[in-house]
OpenMM code with the backbone's topology and positions (N, CA, C; nanometers):
from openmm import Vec3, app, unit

residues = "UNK UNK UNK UNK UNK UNK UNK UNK UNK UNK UNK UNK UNK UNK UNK UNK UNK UNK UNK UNK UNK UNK UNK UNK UNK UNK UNK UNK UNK UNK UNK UNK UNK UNK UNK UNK UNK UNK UNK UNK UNK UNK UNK UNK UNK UNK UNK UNK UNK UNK UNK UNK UNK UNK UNK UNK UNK UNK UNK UNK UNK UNK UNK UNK UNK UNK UNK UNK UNK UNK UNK UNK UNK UNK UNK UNK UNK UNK UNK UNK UNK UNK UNK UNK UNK UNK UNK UNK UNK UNK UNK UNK UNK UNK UNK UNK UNK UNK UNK UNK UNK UNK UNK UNK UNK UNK UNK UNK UNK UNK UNK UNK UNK UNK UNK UNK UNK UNK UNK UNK UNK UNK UNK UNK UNK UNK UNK UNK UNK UNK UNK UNK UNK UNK UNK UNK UNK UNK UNK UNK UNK UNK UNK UNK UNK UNK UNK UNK UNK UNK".split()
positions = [
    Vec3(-0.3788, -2.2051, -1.3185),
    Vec3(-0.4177, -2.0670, -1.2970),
    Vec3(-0.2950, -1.9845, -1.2621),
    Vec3(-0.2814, -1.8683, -1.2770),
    Vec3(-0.1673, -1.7940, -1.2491),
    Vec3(-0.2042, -1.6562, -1.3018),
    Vec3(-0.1360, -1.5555, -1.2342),
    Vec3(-0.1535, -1.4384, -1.1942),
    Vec3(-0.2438, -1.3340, -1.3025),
    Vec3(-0.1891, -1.3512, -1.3959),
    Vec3(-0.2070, -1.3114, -1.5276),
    Vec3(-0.3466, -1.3235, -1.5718),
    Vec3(-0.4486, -1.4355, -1.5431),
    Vec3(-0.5202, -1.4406, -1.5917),
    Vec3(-0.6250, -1.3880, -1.5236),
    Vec3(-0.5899, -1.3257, -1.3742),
    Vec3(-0.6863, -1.3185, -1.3103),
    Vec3(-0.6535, -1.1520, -1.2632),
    Vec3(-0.5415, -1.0817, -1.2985),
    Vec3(-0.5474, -0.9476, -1.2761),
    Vec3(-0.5993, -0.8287, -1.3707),
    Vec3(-0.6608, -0.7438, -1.3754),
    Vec3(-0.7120, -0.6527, -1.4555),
    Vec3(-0.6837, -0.5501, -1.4016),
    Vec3(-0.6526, -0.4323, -1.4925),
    Vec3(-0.6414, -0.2895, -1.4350),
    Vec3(-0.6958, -0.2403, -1.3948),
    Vec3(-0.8274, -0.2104, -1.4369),
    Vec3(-0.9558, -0.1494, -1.3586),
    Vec3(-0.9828, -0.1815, -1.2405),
    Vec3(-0.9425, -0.2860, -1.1544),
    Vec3(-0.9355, -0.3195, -1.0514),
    Vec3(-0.8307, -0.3227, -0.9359),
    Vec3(-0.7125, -0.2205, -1.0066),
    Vec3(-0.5979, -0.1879, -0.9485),
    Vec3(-0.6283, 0.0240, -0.9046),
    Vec3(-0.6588, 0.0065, -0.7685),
    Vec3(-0.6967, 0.1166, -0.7237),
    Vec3(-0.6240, 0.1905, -0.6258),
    Vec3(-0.6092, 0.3458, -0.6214),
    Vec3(-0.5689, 0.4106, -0.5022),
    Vec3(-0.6209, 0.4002, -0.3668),
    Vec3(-0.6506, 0.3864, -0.2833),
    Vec3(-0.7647, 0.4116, -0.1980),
    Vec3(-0.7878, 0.4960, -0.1166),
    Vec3(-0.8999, 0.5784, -0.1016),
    Vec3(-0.8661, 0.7000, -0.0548),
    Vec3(-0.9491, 0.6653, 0.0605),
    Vec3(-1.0000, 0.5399, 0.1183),
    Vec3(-1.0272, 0.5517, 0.2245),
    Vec3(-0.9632, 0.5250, 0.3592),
    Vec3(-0.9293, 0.5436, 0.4780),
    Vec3(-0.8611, 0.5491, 0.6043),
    Vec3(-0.8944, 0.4716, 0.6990),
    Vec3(-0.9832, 0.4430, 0.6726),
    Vec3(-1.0113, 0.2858, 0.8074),
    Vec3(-1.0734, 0.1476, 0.7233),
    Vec3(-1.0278, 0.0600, 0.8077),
    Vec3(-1.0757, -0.0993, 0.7366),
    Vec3(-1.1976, -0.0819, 0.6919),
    Vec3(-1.2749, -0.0769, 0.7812),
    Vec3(-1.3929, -0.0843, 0.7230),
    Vec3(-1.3990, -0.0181, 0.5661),
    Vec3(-1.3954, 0.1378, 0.6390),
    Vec3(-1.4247, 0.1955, 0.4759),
    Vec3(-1.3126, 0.1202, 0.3861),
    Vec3(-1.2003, 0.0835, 0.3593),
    Vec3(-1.1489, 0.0064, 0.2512),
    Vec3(-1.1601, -0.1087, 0.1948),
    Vec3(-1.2208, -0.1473, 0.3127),
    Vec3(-1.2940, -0.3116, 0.2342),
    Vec3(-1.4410, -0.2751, 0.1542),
    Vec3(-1.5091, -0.1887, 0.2247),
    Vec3(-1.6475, -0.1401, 0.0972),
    Vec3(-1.5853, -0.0848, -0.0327),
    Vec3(-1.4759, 0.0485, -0.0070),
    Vec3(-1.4066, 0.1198, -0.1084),
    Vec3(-1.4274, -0.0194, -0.2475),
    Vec3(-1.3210, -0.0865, -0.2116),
    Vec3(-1.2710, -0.2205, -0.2612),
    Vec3(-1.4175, -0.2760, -0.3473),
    Vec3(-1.4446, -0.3174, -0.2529),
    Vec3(-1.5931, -0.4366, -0.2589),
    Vec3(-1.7134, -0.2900, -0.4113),
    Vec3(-1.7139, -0.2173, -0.3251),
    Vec3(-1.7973, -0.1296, -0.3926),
    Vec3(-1.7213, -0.0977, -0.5958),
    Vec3(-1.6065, -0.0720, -0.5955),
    Vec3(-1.5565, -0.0468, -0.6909),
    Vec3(-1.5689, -0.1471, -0.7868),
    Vec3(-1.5191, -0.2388, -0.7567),
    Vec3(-1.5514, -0.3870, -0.8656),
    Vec3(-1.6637, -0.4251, -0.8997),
    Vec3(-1.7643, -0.3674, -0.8036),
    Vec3(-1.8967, -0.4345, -0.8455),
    Vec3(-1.9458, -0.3210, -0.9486),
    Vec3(-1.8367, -0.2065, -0.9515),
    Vec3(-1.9087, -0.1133, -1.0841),
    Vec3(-1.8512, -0.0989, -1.2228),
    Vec3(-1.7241, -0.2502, -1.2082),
    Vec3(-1.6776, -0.2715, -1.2587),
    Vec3(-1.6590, -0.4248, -1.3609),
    Vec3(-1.7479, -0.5349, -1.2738),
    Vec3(-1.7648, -0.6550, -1.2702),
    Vec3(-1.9032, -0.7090, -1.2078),
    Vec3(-1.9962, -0.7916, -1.2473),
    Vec3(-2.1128, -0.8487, -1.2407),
    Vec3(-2.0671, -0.9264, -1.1063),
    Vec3(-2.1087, -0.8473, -0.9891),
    Vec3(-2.0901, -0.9181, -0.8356),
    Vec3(-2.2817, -0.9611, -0.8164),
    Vec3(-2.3142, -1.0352, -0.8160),
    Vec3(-2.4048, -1.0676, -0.7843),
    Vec3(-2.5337, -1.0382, -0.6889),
    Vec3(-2.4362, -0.9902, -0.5967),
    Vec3(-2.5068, -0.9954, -0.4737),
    Vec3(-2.3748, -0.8997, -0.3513),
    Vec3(-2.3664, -0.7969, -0.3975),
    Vec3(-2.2786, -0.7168, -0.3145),
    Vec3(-2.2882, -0.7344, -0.1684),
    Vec3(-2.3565, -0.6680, -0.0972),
    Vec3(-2.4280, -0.6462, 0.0564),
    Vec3(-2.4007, -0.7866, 0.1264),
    Vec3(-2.4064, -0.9459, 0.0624),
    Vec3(-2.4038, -1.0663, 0.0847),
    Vec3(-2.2126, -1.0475, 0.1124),
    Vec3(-2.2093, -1.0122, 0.0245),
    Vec3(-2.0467, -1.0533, -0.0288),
    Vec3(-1.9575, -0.9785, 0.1096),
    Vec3(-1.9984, -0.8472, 0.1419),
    Vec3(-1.9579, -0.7801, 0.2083),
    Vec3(-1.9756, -0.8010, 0.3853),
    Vec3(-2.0708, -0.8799, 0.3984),
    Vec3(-2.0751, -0.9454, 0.4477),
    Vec3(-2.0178, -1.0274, 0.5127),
    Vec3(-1.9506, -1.1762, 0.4553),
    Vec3(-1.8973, -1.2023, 0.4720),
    Vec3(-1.7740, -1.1609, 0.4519),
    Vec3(-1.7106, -1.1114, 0.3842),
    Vec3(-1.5769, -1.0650, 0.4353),
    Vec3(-1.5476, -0.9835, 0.5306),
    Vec3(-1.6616, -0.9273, 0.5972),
    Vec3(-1.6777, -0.8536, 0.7093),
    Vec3(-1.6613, -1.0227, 0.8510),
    Vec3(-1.7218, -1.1015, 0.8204),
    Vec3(-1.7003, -1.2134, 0.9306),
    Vec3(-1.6133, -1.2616, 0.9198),
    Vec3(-1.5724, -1.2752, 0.7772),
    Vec3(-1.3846, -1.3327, 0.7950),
    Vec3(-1.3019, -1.2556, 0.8940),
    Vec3(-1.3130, -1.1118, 0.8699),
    Vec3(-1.2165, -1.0474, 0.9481),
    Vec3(-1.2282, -1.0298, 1.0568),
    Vec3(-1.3886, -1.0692, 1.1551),
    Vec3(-1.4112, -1.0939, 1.2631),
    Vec3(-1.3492, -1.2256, 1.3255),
    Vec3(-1.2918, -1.3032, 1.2273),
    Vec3(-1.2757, -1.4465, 1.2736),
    Vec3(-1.1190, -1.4421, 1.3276),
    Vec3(-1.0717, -1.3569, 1.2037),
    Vec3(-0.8753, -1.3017, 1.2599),
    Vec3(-0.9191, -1.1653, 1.1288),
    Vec3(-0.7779, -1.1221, 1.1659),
    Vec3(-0.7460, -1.0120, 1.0634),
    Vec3(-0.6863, -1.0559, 0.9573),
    Vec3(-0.6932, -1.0321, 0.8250),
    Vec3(-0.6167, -1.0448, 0.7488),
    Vec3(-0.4927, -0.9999, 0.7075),
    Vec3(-0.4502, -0.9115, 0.8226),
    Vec3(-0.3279, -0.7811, 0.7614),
    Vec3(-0.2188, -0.9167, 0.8487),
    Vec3(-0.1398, -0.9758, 0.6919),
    Vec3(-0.0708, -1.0738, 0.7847),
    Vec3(0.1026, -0.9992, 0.7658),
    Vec3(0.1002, -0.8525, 0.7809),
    Vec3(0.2139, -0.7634, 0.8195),
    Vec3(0.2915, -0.7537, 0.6915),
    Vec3(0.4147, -0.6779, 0.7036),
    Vec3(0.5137, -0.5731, 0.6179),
    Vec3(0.3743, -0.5303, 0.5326),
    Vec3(0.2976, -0.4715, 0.5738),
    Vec3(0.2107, -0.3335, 0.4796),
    Vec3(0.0919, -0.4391, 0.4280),
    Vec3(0.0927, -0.5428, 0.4539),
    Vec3(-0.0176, -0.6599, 0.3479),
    Vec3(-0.1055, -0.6862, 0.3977),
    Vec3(-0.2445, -0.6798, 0.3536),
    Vec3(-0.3560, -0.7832, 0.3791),
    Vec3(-0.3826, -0.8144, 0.2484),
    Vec3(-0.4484, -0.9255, 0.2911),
    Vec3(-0.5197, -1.0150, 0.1857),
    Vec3(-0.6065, -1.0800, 0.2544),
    Vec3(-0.7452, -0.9498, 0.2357),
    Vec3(-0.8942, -1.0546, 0.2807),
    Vec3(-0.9530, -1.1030, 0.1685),
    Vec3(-1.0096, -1.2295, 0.2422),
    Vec3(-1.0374, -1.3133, 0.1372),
    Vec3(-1.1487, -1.4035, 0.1732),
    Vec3(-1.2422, -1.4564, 0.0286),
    Vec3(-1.3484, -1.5473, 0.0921),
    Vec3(-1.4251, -1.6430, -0.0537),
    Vec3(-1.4623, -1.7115, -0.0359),
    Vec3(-1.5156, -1.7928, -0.1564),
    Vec3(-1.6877, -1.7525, -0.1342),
    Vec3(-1.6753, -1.7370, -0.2344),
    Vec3(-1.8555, -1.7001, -0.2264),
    Vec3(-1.9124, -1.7875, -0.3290),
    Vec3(-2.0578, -1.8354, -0.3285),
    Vec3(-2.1476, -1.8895, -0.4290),
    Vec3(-2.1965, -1.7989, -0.5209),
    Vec3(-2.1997, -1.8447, -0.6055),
    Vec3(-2.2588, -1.7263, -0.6811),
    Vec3(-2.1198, -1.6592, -0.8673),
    Vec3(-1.9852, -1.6628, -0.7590),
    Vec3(-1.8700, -1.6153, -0.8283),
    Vec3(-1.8462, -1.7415, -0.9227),
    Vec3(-1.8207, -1.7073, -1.0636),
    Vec3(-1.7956, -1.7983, -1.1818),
    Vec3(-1.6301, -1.7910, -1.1811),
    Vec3(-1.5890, -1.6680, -1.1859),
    Vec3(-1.4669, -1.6044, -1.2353),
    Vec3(-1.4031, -1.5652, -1.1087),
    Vec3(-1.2957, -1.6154, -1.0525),
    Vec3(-1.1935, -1.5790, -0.9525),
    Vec3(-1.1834, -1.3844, -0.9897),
    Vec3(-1.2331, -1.3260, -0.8703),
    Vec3(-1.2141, -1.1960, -0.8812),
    Vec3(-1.0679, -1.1389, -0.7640),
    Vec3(-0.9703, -0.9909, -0.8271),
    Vec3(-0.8685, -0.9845, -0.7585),
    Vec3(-0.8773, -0.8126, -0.7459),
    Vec3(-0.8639, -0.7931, -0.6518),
    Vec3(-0.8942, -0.6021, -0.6505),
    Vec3(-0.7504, -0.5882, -0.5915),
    Vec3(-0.6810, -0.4730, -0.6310),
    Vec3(-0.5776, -0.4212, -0.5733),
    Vec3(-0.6385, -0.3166, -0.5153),
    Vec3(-0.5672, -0.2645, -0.3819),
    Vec3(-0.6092, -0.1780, -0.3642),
    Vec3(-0.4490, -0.1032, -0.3251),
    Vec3(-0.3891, 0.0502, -0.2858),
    Vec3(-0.2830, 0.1015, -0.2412),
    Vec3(-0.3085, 0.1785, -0.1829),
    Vec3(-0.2128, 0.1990, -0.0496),
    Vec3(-0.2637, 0.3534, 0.0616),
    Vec3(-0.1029, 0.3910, 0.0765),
    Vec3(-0.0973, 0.4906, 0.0490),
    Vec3(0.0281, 0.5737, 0.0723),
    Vec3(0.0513, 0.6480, 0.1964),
    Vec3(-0.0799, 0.6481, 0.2453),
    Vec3(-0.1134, 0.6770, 0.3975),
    Vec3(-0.1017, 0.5946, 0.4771),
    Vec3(-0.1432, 0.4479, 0.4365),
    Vec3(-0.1803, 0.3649, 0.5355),
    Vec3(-0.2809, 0.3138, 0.5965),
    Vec3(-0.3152, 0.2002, 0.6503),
    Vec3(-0.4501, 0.1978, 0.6759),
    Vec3(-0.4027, 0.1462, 0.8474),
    Vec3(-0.4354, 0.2515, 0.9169),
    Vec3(-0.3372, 0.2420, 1.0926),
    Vec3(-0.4305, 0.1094, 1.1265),
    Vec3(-0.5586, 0.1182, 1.1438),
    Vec3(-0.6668, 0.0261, 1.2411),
    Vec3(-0.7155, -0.0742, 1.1539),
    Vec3(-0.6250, -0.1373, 1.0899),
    Vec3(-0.6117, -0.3081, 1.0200),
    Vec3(-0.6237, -0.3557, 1.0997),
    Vec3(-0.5226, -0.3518, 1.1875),
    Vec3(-0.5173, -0.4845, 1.3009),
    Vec3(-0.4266, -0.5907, 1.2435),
    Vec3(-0.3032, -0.5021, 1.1898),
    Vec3(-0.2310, -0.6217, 1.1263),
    Vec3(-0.1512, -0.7332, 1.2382),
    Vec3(-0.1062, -0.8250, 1.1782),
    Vec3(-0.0378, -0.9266, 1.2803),
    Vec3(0.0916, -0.8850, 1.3457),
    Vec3(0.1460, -0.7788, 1.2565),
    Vec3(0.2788, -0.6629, 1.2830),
    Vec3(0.2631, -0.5526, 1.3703),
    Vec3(0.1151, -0.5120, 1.3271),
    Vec3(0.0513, -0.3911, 1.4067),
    Vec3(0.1342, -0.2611, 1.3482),
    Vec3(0.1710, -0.3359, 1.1839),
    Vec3(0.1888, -0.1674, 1.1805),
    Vec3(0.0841, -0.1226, 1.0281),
    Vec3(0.0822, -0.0106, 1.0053),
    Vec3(-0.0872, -0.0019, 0.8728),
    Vec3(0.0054, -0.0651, 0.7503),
    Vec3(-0.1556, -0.0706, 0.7248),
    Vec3(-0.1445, -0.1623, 0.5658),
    Vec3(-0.1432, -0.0616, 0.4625),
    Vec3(-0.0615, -0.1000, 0.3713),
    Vec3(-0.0115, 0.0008, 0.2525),
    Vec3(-0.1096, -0.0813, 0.1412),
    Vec3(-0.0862, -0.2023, 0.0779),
    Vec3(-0.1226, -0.2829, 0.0047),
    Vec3(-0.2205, -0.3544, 0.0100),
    Vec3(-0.3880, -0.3876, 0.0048),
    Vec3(-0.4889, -0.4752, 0.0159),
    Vec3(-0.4998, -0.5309, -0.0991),
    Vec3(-0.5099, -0.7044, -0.1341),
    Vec3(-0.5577, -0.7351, -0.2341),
    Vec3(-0.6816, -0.8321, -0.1917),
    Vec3(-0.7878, -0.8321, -0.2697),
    Vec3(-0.8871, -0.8353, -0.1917),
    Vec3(-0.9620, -0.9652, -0.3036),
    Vec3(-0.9446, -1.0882, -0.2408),
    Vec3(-1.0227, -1.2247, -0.3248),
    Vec3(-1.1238, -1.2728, -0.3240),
    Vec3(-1.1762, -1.2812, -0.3907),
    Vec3(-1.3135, -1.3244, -0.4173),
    Vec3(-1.3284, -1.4399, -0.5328),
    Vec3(-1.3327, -1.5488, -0.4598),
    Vec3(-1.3498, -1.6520, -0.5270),
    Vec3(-1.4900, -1.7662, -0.4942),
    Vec3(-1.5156, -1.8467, -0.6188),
    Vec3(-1.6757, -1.8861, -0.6105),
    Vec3(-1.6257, -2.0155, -0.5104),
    Vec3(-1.8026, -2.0248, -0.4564),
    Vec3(-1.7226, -2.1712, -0.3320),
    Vec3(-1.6896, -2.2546, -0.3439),
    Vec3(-1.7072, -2.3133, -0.4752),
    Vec3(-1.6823, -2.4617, -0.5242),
    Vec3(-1.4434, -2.4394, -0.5941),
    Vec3(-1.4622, -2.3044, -0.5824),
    Vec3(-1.2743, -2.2617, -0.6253),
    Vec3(-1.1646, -2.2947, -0.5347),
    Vec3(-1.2162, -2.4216, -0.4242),
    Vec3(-1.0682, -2.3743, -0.3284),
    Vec3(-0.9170, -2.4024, -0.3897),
    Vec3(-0.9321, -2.4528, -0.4872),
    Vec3(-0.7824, -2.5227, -0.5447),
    Vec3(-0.7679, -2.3722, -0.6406),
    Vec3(-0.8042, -2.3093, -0.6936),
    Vec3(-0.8160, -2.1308, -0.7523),
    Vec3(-0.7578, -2.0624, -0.6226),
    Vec3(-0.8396, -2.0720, -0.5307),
    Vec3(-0.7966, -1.9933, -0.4773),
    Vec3(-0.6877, -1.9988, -0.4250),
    Vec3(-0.6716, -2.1246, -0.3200),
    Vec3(-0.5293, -2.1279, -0.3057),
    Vec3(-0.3802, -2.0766, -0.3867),
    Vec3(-0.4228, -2.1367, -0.4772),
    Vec3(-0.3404, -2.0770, -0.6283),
    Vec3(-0.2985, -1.9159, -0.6427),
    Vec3(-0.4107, -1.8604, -0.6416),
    Vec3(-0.4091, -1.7277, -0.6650),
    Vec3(-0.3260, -1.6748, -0.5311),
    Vec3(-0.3763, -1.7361, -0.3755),
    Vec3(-0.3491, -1.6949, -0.2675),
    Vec3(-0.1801, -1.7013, -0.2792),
    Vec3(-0.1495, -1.7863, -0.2624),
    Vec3(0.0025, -1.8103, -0.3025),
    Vec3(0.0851, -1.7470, -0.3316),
    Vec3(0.0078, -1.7249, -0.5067),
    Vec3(0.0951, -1.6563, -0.5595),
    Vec3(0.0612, -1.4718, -0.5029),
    Vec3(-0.0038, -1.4349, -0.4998),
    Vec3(-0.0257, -1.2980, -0.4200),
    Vec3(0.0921, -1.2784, -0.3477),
    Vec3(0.0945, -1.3586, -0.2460),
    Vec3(0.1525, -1.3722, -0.0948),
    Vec3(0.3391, -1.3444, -0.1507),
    Vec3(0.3498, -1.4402, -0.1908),
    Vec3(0.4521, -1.4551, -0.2434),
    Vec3(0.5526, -1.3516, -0.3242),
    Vec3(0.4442, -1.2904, -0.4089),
    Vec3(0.5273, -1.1621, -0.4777),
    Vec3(0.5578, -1.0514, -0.3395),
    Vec3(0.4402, -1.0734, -0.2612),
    Vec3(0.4456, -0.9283, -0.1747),
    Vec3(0.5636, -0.9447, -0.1197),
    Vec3(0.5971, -1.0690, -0.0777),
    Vec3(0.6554, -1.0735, -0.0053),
    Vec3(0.7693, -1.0068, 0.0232),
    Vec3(0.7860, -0.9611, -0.1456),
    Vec3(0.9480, -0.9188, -0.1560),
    Vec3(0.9058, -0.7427, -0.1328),
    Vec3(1.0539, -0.6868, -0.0689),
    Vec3(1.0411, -0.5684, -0.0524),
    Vec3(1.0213, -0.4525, -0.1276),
    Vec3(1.0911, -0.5131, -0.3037),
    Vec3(1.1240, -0.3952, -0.3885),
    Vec3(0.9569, -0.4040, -0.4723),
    Vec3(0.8708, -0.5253, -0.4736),
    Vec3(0.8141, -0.5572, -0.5023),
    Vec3(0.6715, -0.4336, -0.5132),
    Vec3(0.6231, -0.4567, -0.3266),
    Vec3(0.5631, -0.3951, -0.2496),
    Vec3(0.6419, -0.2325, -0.2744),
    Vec3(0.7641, -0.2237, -0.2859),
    Vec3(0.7497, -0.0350, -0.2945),
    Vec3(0.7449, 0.0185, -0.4265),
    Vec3(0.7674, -0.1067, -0.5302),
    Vec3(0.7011, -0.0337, -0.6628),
    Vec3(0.5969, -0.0400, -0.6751),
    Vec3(0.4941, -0.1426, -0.6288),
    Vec3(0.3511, -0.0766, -0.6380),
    Vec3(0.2743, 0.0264, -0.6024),
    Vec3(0.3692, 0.0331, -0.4765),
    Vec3(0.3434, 0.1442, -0.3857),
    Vec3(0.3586, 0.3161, -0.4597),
    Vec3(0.4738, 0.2981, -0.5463),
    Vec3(0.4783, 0.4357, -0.6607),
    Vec3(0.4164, 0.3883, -0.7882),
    Vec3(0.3408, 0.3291, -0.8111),
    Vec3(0.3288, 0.2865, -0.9632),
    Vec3(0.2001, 0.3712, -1.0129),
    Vec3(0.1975, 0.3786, -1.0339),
    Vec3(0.0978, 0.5465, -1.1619),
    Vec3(-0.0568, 0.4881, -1.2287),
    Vec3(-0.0357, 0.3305, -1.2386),
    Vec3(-0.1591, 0.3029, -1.3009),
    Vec3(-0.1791, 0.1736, -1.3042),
    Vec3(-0.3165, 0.1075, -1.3272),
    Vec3(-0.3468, -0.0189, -1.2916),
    Vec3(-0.2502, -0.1282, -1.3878),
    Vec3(-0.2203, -0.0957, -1.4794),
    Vec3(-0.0819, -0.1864, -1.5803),
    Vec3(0.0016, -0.1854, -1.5369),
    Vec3(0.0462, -0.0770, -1.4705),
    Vec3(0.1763, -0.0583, -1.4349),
    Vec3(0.1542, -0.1648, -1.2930),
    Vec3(0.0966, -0.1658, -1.1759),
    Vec3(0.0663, -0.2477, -1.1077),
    Vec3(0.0689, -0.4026, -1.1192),
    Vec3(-0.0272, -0.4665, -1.2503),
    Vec3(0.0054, -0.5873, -1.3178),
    Vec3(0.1239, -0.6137, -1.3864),
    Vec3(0.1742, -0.4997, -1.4352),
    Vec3(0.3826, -0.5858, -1.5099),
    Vec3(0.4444, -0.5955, -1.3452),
    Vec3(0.4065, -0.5251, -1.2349),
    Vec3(0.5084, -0.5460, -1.1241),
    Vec3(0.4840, -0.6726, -1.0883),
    Vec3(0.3343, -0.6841, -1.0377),
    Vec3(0.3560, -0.8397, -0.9973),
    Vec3(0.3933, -0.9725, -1.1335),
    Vec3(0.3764, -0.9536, -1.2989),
    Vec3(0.4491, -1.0342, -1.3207),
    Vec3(0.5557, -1.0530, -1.3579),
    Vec3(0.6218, -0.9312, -1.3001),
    Vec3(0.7871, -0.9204, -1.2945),
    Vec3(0.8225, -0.8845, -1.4473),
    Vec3(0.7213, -0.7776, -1.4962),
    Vec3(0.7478, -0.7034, -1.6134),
    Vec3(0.8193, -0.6160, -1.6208),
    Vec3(0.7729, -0.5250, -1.4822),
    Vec3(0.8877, -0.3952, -1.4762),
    Vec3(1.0607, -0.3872, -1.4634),
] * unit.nanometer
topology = app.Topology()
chain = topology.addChain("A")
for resn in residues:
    res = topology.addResidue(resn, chain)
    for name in ("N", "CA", "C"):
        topology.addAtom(name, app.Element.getBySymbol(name[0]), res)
């Protein structure tokens, strides 16, 4: 598995919402009008208890909440971008999240997910990485950054 097969544009979004909460529905809500989510309200759900369990904002501008659900056939990947920031993440840095990518994978995927997790993590990691997404104009343009197209 690798990056490519699991990113789509339509799922590479601005986000115009300002607190966690609202950006994890933003997120959650968009794909499902975009992709056959099964069971939204479930889904949201739990990624709402993941983030009760720790935060996902694991710092320099990043979260990546994440959760395996039943139901998911197809490893799903939402970008999301805040140019604002998202202040009340609760990142591990404590400073707002610029970048959410948001996983959704079926429960029987942990070797997917990991995979996918990885590699996510990994691109962000880099600085020039994270500030071209951060200016990038459109959901393609988003996918050549992370596979090092641009």
């Amino acid at each position: 598995m690798d990056l490519e097969s699991v990113l789509r544009s339509e799922l590479c979004l601005t986000i115009k919402s300002k607190t966690k909460t609202e950006v994890l529905l933003e997120l959650i809500d968009e794909a499902s009008k975009v992709i056959k989510i099964t069971n939204t309200d479930q889904v949201k759900s739990e990624i709402f208890y993941r983030e009760q369990i720790m935060s996902t904002g694991i710092g320099q501008g990043i979260a990546v909440p994440h959760v395996r659900f039943e139901g998911i056939k197809d490893p799903i990947v939402i970008i999301g971008k805040s140019e604002q920031g998202i202040k009340d993440y609760e990142s591990l840095d404590q400073q707002p999240v610029h970048i959410v990518v948001l996983i959704i994978v079926g429960a029987d995927q942990h070797k997917e997910y990991l995979r996918i997790l990885s590699l996510i993590i990994h691109s962000l990691k880099d600085n020039t990485i994270r500030e071209n997404i951060l200016s990038a104009q459109s959901g393609e343009e988003i996918i050549n950054i992370f596979l090092g197209e641009k």
